[in-house]
C-alpha positions as CSV (number, residue, x, y, z in Angstrom):
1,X,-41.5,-37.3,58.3
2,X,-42.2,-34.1,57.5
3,X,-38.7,-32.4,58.7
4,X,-37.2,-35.3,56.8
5,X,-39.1,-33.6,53.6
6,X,-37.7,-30.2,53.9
7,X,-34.5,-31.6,54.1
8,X,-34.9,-32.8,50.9
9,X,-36.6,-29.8,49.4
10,X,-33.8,-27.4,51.4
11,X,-30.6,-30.1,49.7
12,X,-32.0,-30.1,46.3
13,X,-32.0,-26.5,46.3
14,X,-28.4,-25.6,47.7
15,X,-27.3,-28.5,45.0
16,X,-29.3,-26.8,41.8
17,X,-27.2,-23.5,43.1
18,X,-24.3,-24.9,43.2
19,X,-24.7,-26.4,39.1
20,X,-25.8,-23.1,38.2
21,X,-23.2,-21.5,39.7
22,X,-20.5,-23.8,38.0
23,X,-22.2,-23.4,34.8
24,X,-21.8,-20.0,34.9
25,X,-18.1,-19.9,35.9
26,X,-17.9,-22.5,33.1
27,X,-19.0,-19.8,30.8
28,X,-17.0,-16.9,31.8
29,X,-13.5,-19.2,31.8
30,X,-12.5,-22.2,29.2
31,X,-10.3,-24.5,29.9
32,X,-7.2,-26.6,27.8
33,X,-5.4,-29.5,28.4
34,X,-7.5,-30.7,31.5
35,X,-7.6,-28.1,33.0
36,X,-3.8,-27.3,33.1
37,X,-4.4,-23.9,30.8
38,X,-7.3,-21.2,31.9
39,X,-8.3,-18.8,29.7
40,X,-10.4,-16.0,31.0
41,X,-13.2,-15.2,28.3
42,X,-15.2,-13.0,30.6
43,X,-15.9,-8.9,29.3
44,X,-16.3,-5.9,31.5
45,X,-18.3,-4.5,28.4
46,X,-21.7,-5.3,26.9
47,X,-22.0,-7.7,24.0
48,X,-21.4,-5.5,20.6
49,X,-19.4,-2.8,22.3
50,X,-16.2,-3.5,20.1
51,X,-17.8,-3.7,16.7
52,X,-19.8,-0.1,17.4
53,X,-16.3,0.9,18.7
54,X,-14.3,0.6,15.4
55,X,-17.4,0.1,13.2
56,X,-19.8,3.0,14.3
57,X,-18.1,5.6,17.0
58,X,-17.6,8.1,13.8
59,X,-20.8,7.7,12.5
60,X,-22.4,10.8,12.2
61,X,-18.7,12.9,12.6
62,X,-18.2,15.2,10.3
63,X,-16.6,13.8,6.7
64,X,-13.9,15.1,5.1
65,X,-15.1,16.9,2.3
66,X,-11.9,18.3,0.5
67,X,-8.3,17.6,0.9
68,X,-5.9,19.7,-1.2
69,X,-3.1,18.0,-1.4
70,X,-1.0,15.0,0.0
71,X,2.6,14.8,-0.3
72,X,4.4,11.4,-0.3
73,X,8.0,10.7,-0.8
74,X,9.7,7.1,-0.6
75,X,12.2,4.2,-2.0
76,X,11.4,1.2,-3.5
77,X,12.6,-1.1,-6.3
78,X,11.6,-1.0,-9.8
79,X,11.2,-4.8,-11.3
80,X,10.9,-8.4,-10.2
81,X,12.7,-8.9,-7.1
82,X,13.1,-13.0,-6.3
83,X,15.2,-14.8,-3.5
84,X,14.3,-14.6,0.0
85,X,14.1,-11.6,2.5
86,X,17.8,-12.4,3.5
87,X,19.5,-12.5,0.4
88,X,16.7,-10.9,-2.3
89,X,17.9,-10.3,-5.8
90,X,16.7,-9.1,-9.0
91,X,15.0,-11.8,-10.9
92,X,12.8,-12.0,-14.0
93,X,14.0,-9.1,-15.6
94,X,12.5,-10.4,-19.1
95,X,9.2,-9.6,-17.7
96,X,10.7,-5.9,-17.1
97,X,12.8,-5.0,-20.4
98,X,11.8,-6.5,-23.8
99,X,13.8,-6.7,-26.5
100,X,13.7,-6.0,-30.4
101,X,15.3,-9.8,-31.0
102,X,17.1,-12.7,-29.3
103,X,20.9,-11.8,-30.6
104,X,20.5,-8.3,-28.2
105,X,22.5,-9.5,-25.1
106,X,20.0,-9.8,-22.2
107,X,21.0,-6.7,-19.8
108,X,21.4,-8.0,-16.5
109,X,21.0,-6.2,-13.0
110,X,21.3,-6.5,-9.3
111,X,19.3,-5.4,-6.4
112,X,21.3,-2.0,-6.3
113,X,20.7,-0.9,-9.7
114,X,17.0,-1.1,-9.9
115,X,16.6,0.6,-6.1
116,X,14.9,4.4,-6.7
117,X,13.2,7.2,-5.3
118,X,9.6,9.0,-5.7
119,X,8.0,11.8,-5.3
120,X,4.2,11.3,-5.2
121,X,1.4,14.0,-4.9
122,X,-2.6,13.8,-4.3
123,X,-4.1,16.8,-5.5
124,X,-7.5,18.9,-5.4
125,X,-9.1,15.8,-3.9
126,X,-13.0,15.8,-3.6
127,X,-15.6,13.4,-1.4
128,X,-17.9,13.7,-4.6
129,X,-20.2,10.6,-2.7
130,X,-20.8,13.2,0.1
131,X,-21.4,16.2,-2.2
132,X,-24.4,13.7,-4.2
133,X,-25.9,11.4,-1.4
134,X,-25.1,13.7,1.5
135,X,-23.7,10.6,3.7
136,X,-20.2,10.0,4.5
137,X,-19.7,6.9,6.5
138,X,-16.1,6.4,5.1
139,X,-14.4,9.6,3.2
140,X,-13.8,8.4,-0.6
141,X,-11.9,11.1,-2.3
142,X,-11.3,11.3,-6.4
143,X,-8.8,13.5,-7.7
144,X,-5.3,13.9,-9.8
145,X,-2.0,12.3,-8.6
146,X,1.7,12.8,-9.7
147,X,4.2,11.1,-9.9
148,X,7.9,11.4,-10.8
149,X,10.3,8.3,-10.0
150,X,14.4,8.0,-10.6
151,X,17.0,5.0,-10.0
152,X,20.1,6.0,-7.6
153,X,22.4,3.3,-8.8
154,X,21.5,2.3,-12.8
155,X,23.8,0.1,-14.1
156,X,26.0,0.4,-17.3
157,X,24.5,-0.8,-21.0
158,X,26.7,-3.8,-22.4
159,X,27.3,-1.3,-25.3
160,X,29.9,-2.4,-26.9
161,X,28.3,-5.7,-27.4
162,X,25.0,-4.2,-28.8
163,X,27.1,-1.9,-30.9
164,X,27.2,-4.8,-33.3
165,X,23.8,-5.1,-33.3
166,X,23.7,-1.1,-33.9
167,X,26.2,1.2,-34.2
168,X,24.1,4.3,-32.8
169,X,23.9,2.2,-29.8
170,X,27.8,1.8,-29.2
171,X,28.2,4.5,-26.8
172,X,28.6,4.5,-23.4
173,X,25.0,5.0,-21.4
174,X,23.4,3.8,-18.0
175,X,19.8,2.3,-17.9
176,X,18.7,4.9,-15.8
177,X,14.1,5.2,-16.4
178,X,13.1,8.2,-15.1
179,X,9.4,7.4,-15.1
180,X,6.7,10.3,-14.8
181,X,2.7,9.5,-14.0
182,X,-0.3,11.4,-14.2
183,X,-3.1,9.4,-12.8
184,X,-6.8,9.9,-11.8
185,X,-7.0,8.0,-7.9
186,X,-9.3,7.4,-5.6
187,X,-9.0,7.3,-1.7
188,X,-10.9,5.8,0.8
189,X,-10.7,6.4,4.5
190,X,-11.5,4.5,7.2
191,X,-11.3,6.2,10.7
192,X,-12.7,4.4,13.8
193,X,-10.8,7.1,15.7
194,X,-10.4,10.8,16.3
195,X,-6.5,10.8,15.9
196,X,-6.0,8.5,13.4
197,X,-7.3,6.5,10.4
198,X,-6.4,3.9,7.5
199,X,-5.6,5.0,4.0
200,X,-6.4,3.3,0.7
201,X,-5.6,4.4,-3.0
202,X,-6.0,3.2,-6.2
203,X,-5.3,5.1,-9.4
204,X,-5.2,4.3,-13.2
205,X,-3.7,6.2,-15.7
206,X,-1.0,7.5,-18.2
207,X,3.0,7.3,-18.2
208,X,5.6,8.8,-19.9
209,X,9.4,7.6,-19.2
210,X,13.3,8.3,-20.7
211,X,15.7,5.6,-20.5
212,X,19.7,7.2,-20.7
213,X,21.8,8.5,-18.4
214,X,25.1,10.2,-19.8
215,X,27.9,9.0,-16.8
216,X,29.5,12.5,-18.8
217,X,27.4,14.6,-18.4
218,X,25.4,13.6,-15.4
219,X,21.8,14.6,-17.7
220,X,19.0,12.1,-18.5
221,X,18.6,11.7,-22.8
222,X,15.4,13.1,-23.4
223,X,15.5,10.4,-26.1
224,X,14.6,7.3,-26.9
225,X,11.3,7.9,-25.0
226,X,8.1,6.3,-24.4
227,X,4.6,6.3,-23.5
228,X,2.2,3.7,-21.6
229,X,-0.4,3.5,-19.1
230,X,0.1,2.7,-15.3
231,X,-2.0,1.8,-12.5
232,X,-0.8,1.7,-8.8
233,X,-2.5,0.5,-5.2
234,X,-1.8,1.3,-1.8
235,X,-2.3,0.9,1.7
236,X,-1.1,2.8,4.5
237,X,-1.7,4.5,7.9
238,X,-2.1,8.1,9.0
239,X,-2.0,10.1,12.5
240,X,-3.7,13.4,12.7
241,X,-1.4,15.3,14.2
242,X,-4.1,18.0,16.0
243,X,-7.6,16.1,15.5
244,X,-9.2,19.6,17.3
245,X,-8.7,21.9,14.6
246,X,-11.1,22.5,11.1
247,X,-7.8,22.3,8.7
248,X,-6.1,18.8,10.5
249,X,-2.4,17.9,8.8
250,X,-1.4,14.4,9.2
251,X,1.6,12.0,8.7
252,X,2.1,8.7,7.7
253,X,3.5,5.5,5.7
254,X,2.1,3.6,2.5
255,X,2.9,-0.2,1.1
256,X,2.2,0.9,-2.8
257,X,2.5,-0.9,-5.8
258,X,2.1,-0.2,-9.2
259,X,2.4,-1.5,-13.0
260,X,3.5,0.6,-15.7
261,X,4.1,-0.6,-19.3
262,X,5.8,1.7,-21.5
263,X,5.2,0.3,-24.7
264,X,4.9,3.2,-27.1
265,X,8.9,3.9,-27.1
266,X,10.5,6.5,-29.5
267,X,13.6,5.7,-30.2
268,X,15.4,8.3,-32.7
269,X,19.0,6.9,-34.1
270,X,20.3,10.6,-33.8
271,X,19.7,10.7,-30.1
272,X,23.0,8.5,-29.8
273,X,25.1,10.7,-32.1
């Protein structure tokens, strides 16, 4: 009677094991579709070790407390662009170009005329939160940025038909807006790693732009003109191209966008004469 006890005692044992260890197995692995699909969930590392990894492995690095310039050149399009990624067109281009009254002929363009280039410069920027709390757990820079931005295609004026409308405007010009901004933008980066990090901007600020291009003579009018403000965003991604040295250079790409409304236009009859 008594062997027949520990028996019992030694089989309820071995069969509590052998739950716990399928409840931990259970744990470490899910299963899908009865058991057809296995996912492996266990971690070689400790619970948290990702989120220090991006969130906290530059915590006490040193900020950057200075960069003197940034240098960005790129294409993009200058409007509303509609359709879908395989066939995109210009669209909505009452939203880009207003006119004086409904008789002017609406101008009309296609993806090729409103494609440009830009040349687009960070200067002097400072990590004033640094500088006043003395705590840099992201970099956030303020300074000036530049910007100067052409069309490589612009597209013909309907001239003679707004020649009835005006008679300084029947002669032959492109739409070409050459638009130049000076903004005030801030920058914040966000660097889990040594060797690379992610790049916001965000500026606001004022625009100037000319309008004309002479197919003659090859020249921008510096007339009609006009004035606005502009605001732009973007996001992008750089690598340090030596992370060891004091003075590090780094490359990159940017997604930006921005609004500019020139709506302070001079527009001078004699400028078409």
């Amino acid at each position: 009677m008594y062997l027949f006890k520990t028996n019992q005692f030694l089989l309820i044992l071995l069969f509590i094991g052998t739950i716990a260890g399928q409840s931990q197995d259970e744990e470490e692995s899910k299963t899908f579709l009865f058991g057809l699909i296995k996912l492996d969930t266990s971690s070689p590392y400790e619970e948290g070790y990702w989120v220090d990894k991006w969130f906290r492995a530059r915590e006490f690095s040193t900020p950057i407390t200075f960069m003197p310039i940034e240098i960005r050149f790129g294409g993009g399009f200058n409007g509303k662009i509609s359709g879908s990624f395989a066939s995109p067109s210009a669209g909505d281009m009452d939203n880009w170009i207003w006119y004086d009254s409904e008789e002017i002929e609406p101008f009309n363009q296609e993806m090729i005329n409103i494609f440009g280039t830009s040349l687009d410069m960070d200067l002097m920027m400072i990590n004033i939160p640094h500088f006043v709390t003395n705590t840099s757990w992201m970099n956030v820079l303020t300074g000036l940025n530049y910007r100067s931005s052409t069309l490589l295609n612009p597209k013909s004026i309907p001239y003679e038909e707004w020649g009835t409308n005006n008679e300084t405007w029947n002669l032959n010009r492109k739409f070409s807006p050459s638009v130049t901004e000076y903004l005030i933008t801030n920058t914040l980066q966000w660097q889990p790693f040594s060797w690379w990090y992610m790049n916001f901007r965000y500026g606001y600020g004022w625009a100037s732009s000319t309008f004309y291009l002479n197919p003659d003579t090859e020249q921008i009018e510096p007339e009609p003109n006009g004035t606005g403000t502009s605001m732009a965003a973007a996001l992008g991604i750089r690598f340090i191209i030596d992370p060891g040295k004091v003075n590090r250079f780094s490359i990159g790409v940017d997604l930006r966008h921005s609004y500019t409304k020139i709506n302070n236009i001079i527009d001078i009859s004699a400028a078409f004469s």
